[in-house]
C-alpha positions in Angstrom: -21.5 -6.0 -20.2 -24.9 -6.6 -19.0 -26.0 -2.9 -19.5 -25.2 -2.8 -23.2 -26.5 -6.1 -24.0 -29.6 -4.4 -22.9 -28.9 -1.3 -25.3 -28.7 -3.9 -28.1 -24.8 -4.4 -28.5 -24.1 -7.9 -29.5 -20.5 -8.7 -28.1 -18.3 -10.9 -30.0 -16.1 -12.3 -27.5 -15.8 -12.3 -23.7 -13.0 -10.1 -23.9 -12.8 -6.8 -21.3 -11.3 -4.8 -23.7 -14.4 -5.1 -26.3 -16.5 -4.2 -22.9 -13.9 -1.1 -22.6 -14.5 0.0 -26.5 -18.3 -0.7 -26.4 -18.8 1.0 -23.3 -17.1 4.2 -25.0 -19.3 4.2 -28.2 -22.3 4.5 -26.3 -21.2 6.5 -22.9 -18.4 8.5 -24.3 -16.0 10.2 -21.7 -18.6 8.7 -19.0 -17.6 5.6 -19.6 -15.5 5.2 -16.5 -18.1 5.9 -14.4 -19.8 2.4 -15.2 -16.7 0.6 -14.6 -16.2 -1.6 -11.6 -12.9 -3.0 -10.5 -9.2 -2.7 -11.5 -7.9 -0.5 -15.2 -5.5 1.2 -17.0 -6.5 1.9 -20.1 -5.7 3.9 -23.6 -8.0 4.7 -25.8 -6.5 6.0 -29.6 -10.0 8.0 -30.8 -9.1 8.0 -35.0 -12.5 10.3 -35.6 -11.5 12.9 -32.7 -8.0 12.5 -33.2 -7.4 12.1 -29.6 -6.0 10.2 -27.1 -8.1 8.9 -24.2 -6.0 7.7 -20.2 -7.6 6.6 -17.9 -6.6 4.5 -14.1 -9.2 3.1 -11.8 -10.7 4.8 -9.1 -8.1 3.4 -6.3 -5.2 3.5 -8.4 -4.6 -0.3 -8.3 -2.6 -0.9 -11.8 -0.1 2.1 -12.8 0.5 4.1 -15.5 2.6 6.3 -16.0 3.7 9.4 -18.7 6.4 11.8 -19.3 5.3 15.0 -21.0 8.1 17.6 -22.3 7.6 20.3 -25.5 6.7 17.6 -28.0 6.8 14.3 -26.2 4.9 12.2 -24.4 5.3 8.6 -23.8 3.1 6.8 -21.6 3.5 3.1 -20.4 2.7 0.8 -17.3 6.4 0.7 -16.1 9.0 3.1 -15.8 11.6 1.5 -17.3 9.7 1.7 -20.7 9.6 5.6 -20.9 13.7 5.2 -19.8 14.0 3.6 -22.7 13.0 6.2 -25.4 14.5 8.7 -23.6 17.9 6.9 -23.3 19.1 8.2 -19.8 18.3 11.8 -20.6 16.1 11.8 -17.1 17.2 13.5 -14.5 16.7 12.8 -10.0 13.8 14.4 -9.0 15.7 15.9 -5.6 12.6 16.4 -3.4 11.7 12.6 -4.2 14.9 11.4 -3.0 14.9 13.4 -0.1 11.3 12.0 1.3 12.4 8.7 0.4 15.5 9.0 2.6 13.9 10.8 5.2 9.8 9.1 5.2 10.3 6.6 2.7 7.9 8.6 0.1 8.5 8.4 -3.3 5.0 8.9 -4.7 4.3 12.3 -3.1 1.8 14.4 -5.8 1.8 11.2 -8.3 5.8 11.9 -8.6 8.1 9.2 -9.6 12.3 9.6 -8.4 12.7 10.9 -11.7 12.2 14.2 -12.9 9.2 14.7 -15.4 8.3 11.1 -15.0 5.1 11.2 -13.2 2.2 8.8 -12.8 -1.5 9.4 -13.9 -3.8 10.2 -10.7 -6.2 7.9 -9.6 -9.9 8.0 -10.8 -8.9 10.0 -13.6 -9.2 10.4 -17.2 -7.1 12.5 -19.5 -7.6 13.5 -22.7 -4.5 14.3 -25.0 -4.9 16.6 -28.1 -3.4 18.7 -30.1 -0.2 18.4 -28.1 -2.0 19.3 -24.8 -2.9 17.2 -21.9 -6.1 17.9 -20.2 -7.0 15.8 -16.4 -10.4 15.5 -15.2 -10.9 13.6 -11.9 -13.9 11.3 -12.1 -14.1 10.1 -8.5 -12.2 11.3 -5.0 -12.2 9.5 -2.0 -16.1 10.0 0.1 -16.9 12.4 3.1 -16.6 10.6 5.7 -20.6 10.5 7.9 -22.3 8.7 9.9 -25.2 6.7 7.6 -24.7 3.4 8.3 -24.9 1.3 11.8 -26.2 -1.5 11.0 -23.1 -4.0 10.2 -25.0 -6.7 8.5 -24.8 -3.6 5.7 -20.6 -4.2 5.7 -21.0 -7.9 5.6 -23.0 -8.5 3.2 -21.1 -6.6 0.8 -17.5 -7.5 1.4 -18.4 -11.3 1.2 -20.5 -10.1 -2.3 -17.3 -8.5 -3.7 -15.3 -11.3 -2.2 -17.0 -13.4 -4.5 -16.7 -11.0 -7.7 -12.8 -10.9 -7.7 -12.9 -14.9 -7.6 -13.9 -14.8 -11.5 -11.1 -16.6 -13.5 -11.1 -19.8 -15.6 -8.2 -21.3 -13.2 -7.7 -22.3 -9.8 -6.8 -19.2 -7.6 -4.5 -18.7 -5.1 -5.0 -16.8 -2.1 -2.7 -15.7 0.8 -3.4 -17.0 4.4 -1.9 -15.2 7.6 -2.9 -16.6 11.1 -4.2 -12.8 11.0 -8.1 -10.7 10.9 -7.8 -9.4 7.5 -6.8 -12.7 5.1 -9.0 -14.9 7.3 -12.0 -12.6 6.4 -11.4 -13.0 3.3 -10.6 -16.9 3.5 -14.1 -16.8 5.2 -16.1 -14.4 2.8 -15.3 -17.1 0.1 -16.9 -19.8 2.2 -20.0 -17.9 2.2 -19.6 -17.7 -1.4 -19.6 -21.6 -1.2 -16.6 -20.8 -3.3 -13.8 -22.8 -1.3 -13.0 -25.6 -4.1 -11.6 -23.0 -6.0 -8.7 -21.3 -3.8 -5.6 -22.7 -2.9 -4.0 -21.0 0.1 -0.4 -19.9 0.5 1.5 -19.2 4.3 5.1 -18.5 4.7 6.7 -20.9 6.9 10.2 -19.7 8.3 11.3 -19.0 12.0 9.8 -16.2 11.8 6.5 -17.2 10.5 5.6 -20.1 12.5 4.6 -17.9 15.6 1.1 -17.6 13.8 0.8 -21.4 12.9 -1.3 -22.5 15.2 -3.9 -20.2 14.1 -3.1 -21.4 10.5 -3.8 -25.0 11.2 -6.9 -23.9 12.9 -8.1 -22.1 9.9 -7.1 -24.5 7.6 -9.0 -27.6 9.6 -12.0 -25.6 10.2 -12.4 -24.4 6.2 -11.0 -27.6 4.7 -9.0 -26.0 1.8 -5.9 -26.6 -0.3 -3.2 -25.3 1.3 0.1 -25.4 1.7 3.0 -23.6 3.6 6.2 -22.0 1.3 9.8 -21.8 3.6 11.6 -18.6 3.5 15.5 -19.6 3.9 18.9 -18.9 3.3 17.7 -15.9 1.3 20.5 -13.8 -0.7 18.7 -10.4 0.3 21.7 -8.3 -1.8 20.6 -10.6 -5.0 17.2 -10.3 -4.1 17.1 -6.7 -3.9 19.0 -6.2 -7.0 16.2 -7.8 -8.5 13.9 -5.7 -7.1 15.4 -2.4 -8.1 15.3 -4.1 -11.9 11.6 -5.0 -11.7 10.4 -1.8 -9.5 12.5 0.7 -11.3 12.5 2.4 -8.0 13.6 1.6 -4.2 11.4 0.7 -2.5 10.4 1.4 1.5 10.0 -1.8 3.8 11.7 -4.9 4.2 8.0 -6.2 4.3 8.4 -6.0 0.1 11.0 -8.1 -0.3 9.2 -10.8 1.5 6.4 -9.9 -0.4 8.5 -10.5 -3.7 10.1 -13.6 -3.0 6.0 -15.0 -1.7 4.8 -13.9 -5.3 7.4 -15.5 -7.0 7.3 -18.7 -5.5 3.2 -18.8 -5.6 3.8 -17.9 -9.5 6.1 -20.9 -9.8 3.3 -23.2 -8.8 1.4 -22.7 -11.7 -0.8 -19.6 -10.0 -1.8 -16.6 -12.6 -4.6 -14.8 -10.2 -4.2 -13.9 -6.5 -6.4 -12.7 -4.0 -4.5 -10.4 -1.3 -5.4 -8.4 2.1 -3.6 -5.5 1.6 -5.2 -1.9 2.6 -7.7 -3.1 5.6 -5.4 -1.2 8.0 -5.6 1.4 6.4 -9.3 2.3 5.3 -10.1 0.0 8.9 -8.0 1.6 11.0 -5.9 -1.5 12.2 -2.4 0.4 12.8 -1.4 0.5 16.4 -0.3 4.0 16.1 -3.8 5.0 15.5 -5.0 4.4 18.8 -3.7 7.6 20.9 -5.5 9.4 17.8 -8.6 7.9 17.9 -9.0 8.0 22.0 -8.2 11.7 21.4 -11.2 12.3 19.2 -13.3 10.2 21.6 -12.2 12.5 24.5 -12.5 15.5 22.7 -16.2 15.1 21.4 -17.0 13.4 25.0 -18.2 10.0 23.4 -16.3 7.6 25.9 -18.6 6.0 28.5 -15.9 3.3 29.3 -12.6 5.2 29.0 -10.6 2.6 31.5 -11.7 -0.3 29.7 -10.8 1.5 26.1 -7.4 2.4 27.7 -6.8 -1.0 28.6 -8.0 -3.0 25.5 -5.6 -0.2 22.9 -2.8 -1.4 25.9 -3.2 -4.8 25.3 -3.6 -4.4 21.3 -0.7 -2.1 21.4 1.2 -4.3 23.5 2.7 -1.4 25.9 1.5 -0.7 29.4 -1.9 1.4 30.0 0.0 4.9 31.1 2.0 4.5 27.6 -1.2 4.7 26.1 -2.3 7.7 28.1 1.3 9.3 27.7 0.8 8.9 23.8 -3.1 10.3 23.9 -1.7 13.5 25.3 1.1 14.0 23.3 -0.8 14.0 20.5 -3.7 16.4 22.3 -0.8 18.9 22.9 1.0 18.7 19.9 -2.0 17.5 16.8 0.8 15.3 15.0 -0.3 12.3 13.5 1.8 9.3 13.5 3.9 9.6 10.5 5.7 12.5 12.5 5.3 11.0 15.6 6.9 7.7 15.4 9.7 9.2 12.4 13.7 9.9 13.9 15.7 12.1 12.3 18.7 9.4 10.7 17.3 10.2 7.4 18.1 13.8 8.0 21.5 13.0 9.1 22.5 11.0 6.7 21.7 13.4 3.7 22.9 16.6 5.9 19.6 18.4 6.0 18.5 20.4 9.0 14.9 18.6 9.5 12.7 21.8 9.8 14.0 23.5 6.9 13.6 20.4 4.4 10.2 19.6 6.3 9.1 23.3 5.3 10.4 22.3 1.8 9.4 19.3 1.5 5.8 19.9 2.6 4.9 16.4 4.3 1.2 18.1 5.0 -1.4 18.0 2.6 -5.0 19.6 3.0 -7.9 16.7 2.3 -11.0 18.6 1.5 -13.6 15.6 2.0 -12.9 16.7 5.9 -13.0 20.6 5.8 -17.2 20.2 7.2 -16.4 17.3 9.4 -17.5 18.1 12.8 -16.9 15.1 14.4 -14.0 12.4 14.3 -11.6 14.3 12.5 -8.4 13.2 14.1 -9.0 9.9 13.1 -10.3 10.4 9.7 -7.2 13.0 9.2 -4.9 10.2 10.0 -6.5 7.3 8.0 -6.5 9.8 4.8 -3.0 10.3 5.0 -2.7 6.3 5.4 -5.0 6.0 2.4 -2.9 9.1 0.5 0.6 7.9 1.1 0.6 3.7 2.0 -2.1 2.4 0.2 -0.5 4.6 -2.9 2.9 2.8 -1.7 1.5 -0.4 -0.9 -0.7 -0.8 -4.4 2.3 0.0 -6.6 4.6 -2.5 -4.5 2.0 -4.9 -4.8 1.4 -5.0 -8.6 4.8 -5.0 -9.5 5.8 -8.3 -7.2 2.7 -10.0 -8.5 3.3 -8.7 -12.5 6.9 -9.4 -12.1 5.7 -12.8 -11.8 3.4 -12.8 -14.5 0.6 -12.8 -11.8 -2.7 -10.6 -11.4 -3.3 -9.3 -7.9 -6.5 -9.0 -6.5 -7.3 -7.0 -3.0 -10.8 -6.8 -2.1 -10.3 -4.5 0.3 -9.3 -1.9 -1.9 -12.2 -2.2 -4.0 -13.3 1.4 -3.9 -17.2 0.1 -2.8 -15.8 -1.4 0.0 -14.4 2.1 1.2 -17.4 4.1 0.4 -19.3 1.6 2.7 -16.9 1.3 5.2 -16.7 5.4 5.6 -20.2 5.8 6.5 -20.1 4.5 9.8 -19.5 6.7 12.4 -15.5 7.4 13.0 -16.2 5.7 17.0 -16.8 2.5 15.5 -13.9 2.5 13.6 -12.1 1.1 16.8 -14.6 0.3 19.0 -14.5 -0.7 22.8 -10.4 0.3 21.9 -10.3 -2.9 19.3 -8.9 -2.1 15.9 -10.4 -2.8 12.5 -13.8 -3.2 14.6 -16.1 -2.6 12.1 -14.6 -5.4 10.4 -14.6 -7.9 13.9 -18.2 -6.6 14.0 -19.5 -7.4 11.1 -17.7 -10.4 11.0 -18.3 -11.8 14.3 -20.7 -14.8 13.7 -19.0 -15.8 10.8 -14.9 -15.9 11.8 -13.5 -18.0 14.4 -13.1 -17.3 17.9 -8.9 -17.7 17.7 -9.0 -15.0 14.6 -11.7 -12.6 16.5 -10.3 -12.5 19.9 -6.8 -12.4 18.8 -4.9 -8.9 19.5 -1.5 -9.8 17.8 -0.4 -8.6 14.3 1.3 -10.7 12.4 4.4 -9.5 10.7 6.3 -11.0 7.4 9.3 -12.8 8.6 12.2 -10.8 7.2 13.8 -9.7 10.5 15.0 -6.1 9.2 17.3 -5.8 12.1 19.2 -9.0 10.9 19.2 -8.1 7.3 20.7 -4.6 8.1 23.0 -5.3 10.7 24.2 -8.9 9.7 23.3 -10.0 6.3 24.1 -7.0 4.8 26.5 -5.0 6.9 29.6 -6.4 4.7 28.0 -4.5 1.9 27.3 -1.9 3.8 31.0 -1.3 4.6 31.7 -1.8 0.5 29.5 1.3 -0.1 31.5 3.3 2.5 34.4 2.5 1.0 33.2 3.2 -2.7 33.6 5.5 -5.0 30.1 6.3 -5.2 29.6 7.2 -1.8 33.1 8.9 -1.4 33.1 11.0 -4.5 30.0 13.0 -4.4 27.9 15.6 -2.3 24.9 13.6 -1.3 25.7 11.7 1.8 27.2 12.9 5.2 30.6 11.6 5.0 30.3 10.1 8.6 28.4 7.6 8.1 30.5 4.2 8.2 30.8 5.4 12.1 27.5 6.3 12.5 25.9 2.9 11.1 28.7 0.8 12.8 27.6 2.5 15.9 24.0 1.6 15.3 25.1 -2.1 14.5 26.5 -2.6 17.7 23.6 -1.3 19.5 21.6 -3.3 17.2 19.1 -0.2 17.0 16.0 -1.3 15.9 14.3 1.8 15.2 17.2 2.7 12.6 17.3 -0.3 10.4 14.4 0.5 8.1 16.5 4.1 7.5 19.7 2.4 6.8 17.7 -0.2 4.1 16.7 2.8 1.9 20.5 4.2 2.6 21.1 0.8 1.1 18.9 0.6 -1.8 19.4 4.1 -2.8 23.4 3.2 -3.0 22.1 0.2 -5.2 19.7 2.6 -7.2 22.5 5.2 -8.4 24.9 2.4 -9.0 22.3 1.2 -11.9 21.6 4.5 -12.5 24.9 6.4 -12.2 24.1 9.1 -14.9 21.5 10.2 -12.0 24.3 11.8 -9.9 25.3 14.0 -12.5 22.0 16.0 -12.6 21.9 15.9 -8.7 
């Protein structure tokens, strides 16, 4: 806005979209590269007879488009483009298949449906003339080693902080007993900005492990907060609600907390949000990152300390110190990052697939050029692309839908594409540092959070138990779709699998609950979508 008030355009209203149109006149196609935050936009171009798409860098709001001889329809949900085309879509197979087996959906910008596919990120397309024509504006950075100086990180996180506070209302935020919202919490006090958030915590039996740290947060900023109680929740109800907002399963049981939060922040008035999601991934704050990382470390001969990194992953990790070394060379021997590493193979039971021939099919790989010259700290980096590639992709789209399905904007600074940039020009052994994740965060942070939030290893986990749900609240419906028609009457499912998840409830086994919930919403998917199994 500022720019072309200097070129002389007089603006009319404080509206983005007359920014949007403005900034087109006089930048054309460019345009995009002057934009800073969150988009998806259409432009109709009467004089060139064109159409003009555009999403933001990171991919934050969707769009999507279905393209086929003469027509394309494009909207920001899925079940708009069902709608013309009155169920005449069809299962995209391979979709279904890395949903059931990884919990992927989005591989390539593909949607579970055939043809139905969603614009990339940082791009701009141009329809004419019945053609459709992509040009990517921004990738994701090379990673290097620039920066070292941390005040650099600071001082722009709290800046950008402070940007996505903008709105005429109050604003709520979300408050974990965790590093990444308390940064954020903390950013806005140096933003002096504190009167003008009201914090949100779940409070359940499975939340109130971390409120201690809440209550410590809360007395030390002095803000407006207050705690929302997750009980007696109808998961089957909730998750057909779900299906009908998403359009599409979706992968954790972390969503569906994250949809019933939303709702009940929305039904206190709330329109904007700020959120913490995507610091583990550009930061580097999963657990299963840490064999990787120590791996590149030992490899490039950086570790002057290697006991005392063994020991402080250990403790972060939670497992003993030889665990930790056990891990490092398993993934020196074999080069398998931890989507593969910590996967089973239920998904590839349950459908009947032999797991090396629909891996080989399914092509879980990809190639990220930004690494191809990286000489040092390529493990990691690998590992945190596919984070950025596949989760942040997953956890954007989740995150959007809850909060518009709620009539609510979300906001995560995080995921603003400057703070990436900057955060992936330090060098990859600062990324966890001394063996502590998200450490250029803690660094760069560490005269301005808390004691209790810097020195505290634990990661905080929503409090859907997905054991419980699984194996108890749902395992009567469970049993209905094992019994159904649906499940009995066609080819997709192995037909053993009443005995095979009855087996698993008994054992209570924890790492096959999160399999058996996409069994589960899948069953709940077709039985919306039944026309689906005929094009299987």
């Amino acid at each position: 806005r500022a720019n072309l008030k200097q070129k002389g355009y007089s603006f009319k209203s404080e509206c983005d979209t007359e920014v949007i149109i403005a900034a087109y006149q006089f930048y054309g196609d460019k345009f995009v590269n002057y934009l800073v935050g969150m988009w998806s936009i259409v432009i109709y171009d009467k004089t060139n007879d064109r159409i003009l798409i555009s999403r933001d860098r990171m991919g934050i709001k969707p769009l999507y488009y279905y393209l086929d001889n003469d027509i394309f329809i494009f909207a920001s949900e899925i079940k708009s483009i069902k709608f013309y085309l009155n169920n005449r879509i069809t299962l995209n197979k391979e979709a279904f298949q890395r949903y059931i087996t990884r919990g992927w959906i989005d591989f390539e910008n593909q949607s579970i449906f055939n043809k139905i596919n969603s614009f990339k990120e940082g791009s701009i397309n141009i329809f004419k003339s019945n053609q459709l024509k992509e040009e990517i504006f921004w990738t994701l950075p090379i990673p290097n080693s620039e920066y070292v100086d941390y005040k650099i990180w600071k001082e722009k996180f709290i800046k950008i902080t402070g940007e996505h506070l903008q709105s005429d209302n109050e604003v709520a935020t979300t408050l974990s007993g965790g590093l990444d919202s308390s940064a954020i919490h903390y950013a806005i006090r140096e933003n002096k900005l504190l009167n003008k958030v009201h914090a949100f915590s779940i409070g359940s039996k499975f939340g109130l492990k971390e409120k201690e740290l809440i209550d410590l947060t809360i007395n030390d900023l002095k803000i407006n907060h207050e705690y929302i109680s997750f009980e007696d929740i109808k998961y089957d109800q909730v998750i057909d609600e779900i299906l009908d907002f998403y359009d599409e399963p979706i992968k954790h049981a972390n969503y569906i907390d994250q949809f019933i939060f939303r709702r009940k922040i929305s039904e206190k008035g709330f329109k904007v949000m700020l959120v913490g999601e995507g610091a583990d991934e550009i930061l580097s704050g999963y657990e299963k990152m840490y064999p990787i990382y120590i791996a590149d470390l030992l490899k490039n001969d950086l570790i002057s300390d290697i006991e005392q990194i063994y020991f402080n992953a250990a403790k972060m990790m939670n497992i003993s110190i030889s665990t930790v070394k056990n891990l490092v060379n398993l993934f020196i021997k074999n080069k398998t990052g931890s989507f593969d590493k910590f996967e089973n193979n239920l998904g590839y039971v349950i459908l009947n697939l032999d797991k090396k021939e629909a891996d080989n099919k399914l092509n879980f790989s990809k190639k990220f050029n930004n690494l191809e010259n990286l000489k040092f700290g390529k493990f990691i980096f690998q590992e945190i692309m596919y984070r950025v590639y596949y989760d942040v992709t997953l956890t954007l789209k989740n995150e959007d839908r809850s909060a518009m399905s709620q009539s609510m904007e979300s906001r995560p600074p995080f995921l603003d594409h400057r703070i990436l940039e900057t955060s992936w020009k330090y060098p990859y052994n600062y990324f966890m540092k001394e063996g502590k994740n998200k450490s250029i965060l803690r660094n760069s942070f560490k005269n301005i959070l808390p004691s209790w939030i810097l020195n505290n290893p634990k990661k905080f986990h929503r409090p859907s138990d997905i054991n419980d749900i699984v194996y108890n609240k749902l395992k009567e419906n469970f049993i209905k779709i094992f019994e159904s028609d649906l499940y009995l009457d066609n080819d997709l499912w192995n037909k053993n699998l009443k005995n095979i998840y009855l087996d698993d409830n008994s054992n209570n086994k924890k790492e096959n609950s999160h399999i058996w919930l996409r069994f589960y919403m899948m069953n709940i998917f077709f039985k919306k979508n039944d026309y689906l199994l005929s094009s299987y």
